[in-house]
N, C-alpha and C positions, 0 to 999 in steps of 0.2 A: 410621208413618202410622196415622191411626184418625180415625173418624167421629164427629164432637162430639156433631152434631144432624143428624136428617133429619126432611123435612118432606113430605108429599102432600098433593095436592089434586087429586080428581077422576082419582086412580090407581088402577086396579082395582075395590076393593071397597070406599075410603076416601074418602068427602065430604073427608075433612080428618084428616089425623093427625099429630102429633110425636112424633118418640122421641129423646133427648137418650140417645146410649149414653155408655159409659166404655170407657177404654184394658182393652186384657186381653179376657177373657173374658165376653160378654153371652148372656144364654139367653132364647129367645122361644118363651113356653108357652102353648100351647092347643090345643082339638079339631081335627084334621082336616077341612079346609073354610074355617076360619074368617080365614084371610089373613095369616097368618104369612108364609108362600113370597114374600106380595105385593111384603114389605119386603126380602127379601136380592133379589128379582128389580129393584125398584127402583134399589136399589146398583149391582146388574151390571149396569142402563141405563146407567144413570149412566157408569158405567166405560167401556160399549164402544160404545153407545148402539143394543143387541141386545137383543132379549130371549133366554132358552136357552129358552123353552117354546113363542112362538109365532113365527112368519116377517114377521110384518105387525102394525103396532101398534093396530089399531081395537080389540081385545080390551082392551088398557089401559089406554082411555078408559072411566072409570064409564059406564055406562049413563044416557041421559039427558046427557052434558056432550060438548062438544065438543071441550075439549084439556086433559089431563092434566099436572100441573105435578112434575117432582123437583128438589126442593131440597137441600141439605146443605153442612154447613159441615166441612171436612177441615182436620184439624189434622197437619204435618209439621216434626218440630224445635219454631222459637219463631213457627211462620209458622203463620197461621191462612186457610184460601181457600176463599170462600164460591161453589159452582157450585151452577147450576141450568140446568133441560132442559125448555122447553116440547113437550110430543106432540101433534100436531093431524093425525089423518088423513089422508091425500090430498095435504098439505103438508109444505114443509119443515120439517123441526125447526125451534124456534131457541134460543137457547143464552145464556148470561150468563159471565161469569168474573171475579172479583172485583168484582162489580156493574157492568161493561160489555160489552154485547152484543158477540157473536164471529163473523166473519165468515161463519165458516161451524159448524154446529152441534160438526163434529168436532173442534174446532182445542180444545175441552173436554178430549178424551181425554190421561189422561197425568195431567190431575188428581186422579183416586182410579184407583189402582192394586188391585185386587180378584180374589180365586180363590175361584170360588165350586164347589162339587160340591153334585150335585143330583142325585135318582131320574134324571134325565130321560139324564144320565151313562151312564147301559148304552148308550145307543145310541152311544157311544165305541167302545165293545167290537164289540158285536150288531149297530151300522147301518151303512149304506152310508159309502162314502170321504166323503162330505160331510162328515161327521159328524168324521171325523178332520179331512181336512183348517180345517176351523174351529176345531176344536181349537189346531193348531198357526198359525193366521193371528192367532189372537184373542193368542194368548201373545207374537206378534213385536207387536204393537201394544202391549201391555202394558209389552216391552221396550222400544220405540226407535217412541212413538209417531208418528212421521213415515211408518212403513209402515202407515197407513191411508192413504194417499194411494198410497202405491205399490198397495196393494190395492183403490183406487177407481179409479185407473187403469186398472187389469188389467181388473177386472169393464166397466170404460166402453167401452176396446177390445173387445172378448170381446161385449158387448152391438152395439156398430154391424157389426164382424165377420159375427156370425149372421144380424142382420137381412141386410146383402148377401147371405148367402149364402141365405135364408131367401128372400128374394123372386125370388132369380133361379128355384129350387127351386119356387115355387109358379108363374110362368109358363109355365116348360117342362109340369109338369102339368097345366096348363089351356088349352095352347095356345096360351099370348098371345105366342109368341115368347121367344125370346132377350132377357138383359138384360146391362149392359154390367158386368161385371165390371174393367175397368182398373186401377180404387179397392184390388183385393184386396192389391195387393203392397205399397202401401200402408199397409193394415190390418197385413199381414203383417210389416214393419218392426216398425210401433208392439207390436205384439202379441208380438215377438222381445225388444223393448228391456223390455219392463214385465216380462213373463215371466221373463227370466233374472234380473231384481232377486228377483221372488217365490221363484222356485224356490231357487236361490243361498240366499237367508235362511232356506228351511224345511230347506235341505239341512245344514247348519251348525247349525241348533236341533234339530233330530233325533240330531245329532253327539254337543252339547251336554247333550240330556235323557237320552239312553240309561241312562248310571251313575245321574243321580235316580230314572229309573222302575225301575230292577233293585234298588234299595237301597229306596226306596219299598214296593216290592210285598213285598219279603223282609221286612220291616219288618211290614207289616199281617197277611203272614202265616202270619208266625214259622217265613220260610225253609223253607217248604213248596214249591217252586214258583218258577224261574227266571223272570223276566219280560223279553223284547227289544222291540225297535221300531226297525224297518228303512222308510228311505225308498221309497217305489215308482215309481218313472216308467217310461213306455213307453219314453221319449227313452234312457234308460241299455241299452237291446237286449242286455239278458243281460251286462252290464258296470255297472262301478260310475262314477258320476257325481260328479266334484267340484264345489267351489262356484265355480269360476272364470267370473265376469258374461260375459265374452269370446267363450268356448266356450261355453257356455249357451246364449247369444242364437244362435252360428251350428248350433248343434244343432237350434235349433226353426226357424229358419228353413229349412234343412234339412228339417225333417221336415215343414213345412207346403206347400211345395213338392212333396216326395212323395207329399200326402195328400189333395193338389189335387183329381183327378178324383172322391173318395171325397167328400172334402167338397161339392163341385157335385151330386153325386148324391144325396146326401143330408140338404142345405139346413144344415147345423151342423160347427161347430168341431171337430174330430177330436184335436185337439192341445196339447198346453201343459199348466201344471200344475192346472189346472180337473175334468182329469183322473187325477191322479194318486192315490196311498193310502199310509196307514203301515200296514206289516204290522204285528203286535201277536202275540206267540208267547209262551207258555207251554212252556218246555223246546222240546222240537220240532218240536210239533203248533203251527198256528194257534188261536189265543186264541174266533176268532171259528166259530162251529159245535162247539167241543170242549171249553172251558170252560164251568163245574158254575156256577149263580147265584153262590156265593159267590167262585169265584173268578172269575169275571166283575168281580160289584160290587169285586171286592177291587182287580183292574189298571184300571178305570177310578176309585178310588181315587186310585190307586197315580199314576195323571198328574198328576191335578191337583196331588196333594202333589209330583211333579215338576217340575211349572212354579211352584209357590208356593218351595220352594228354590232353582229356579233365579234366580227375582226376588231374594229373602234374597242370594244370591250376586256378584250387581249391583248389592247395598247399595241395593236397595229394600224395604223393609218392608212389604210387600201387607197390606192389609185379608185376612183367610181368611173363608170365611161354609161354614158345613154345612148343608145345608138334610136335615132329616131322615135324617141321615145312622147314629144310635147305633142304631135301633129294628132294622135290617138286620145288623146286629152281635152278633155271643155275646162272651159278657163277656171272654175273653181278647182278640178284634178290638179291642173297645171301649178297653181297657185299654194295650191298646200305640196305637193310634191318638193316645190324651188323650195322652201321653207325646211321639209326635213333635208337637207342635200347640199343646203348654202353654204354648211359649214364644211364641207368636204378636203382634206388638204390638197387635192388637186380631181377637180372635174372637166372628163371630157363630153360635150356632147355635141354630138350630129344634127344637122334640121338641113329641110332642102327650104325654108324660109323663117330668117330669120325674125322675124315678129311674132311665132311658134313660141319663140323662147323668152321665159317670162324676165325681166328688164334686171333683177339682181342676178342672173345667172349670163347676163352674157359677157363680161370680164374680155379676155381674148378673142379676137374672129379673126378665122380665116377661112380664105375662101377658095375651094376644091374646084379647079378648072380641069379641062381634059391633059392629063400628063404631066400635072402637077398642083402644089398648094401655095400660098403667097399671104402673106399675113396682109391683113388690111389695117393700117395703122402703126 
């Protein structure tokens, strides 16, 4: 899979840009500032229809325009499929797929399959379970694009959930009485059915990545340095949880139940894997408080080349994108890096100088000026 042509309009910093890449290896060269990051960030809308930098899309409408357009034509095999993603604030997406509109903006995903590592990456390592957990949500959609809807689900539950419990929570504080909670068991059902589908699937790709990321991380850096990654749930109580949908559901159900009076008292969801974390360890200290910058940057790395093998291994060919990823690198990282990555069927990466970029990997250059890109060569 590889990206023929992308196009913007009124995306970030671009009145209007095209960049026609090639299979293999592409390099996007310029100063810092200047909107490199715009275009692999583009890609991975496109891909999940996320940004990884910001939570909320008003930032990736130009200033001055009201809806941001990503276009691109993805070539797979002898099949050529042209997606595009309208962005308009406040509203819903909306979406195209071989030149007709899609019913829902999401039903795009699955069309460009994409792994992107980004500075923003440490917080893998350094940040809160959110941070993991998206991690591992983004990659089962990558996988088996249908679990975006198991994961819109979950978060739609989980949203009407809180509010009940949110408003009964704010009554009792203000005196307005009691409010009728009946609805909760309810919720609770829905919220056991959705749940045990999520959990189950992170339980299983956690399974799945562990030998990537331990092979991965030894890789970048050069077997210095064990890397694991352990599912976390409260639902597992000092035991280990399999992936069976069955159990699953009557665990949370179970535990929502027991969490009841806590949950009332405290207006929010106490349960489910909303909650949950991947530990992330280094030999046999945790990863997060005890790893050095480099080896930080190296095991959040180390995932993503995790999850870009494990696609490779479901015979999908993911697009890879680096976004400033050499300049963080001494020349032996750098070197074995290029090595696992050469064979990519289409690599994008960013540098603001190209000599960063180790000599098999530079294939394509272009070069990012203010308000637009120009291929050199």
């Amino acid at each position: 899979m590889y990206v023929a042509r992308l196009e913007l309009v009124d995306f970030r910093s671009y009145p209007q840009v095209v960049v026609e890449f090639e299979p293999g290896p592409n390099v996007l060269v310029g100063p810092n500032g200047i909107g490199k990051t715009n275009i692999v960030e583009a890609m991975a809308y496109l891909a999940t229809l996320a940004s990884h930098r910001v939570a909320v899309d008003a930032p990736l409408v130009r200033v001055g325009a009201s809806t941001a357009i990503i276009r691109a034509s993805i070539v797979q095999g002898a099949r050529e499929l042209n997606v595009d993603v309208s962005i308009e604030p406040g509203k819903a997406n909306r979406a195209r797929l071989g030149g007709s509109p899609t019913r829902r903006a999401r039903d795009i995903i699955g069309a460009l399959r994409l792994v992107l590592f980004a500075p923003e990456d440490l917080a893998l390592v350094r940040g809160e379970p959110t941070e993991r957990r998206r991690y591992l949500d983004d990659l089962l959609v990558a996988r088996r694009p249908r679990f975006a809807g198991v994961r819109a689900d979950y978060d739609r539950v989980l949203k009407q959930r809180n509010a009940l419990l949110r408003t009964a929570y704010l009554a009792r504080k203000t005196g307005a009485g009691s409010r009728d909670l009946s609805t909760l068991e309810v919720w609770d059902a829905h919220l056991a059915e959705h749940g045990a589908e999520l959990l189950g699937a992170r339980i299983e790709l956690c399974a799945e990545l562990a030998p990537y990321v331990a092979k991965a991380y030894e890789a970048v850096s050069a077997g210095v340095g064990e890397a694991t990654m352990t599912y976390r749930s409260a639902l597992a109580d000092g035991g280990a949880l399999t992936a069976d949908r069955p159990a699953l559901a009557q665990r949370l159900t179970d535990a929502l139940l027991a969490a009841r009076k806590d949950e009332i008292d405290r207006g929010t969801t106490l349960v489910g894997p909303h909650r949950d974390d991947v530990a992330l360890s280094l030999g046999e200290l945790p990863a997060k408080g005890y790893a050095s910058h480099g080896e930080s940057w190296s095991f959040a790395l180390a995932l993503r080349l995790a999850g870009y093998e494990l696609l490779r291994a479901d015979g999908i060919e993911p697009v890879l994108a680096l976004d400033d990823v050499f300049a963080e690198l001494d020349s032996g990282r750098r070197d074995r890096l290029a090595e696992l990555v050469g064979g990519a069927s289409q690599l994008i990466v960013t540098c603001a100088v190209a000599a960063d970029v180790p000599a098999t990997l530079r294939g394509v250059r272009f070069d990012v000026v203010e308000g637009g890109i120009r291929r050199d060569g």
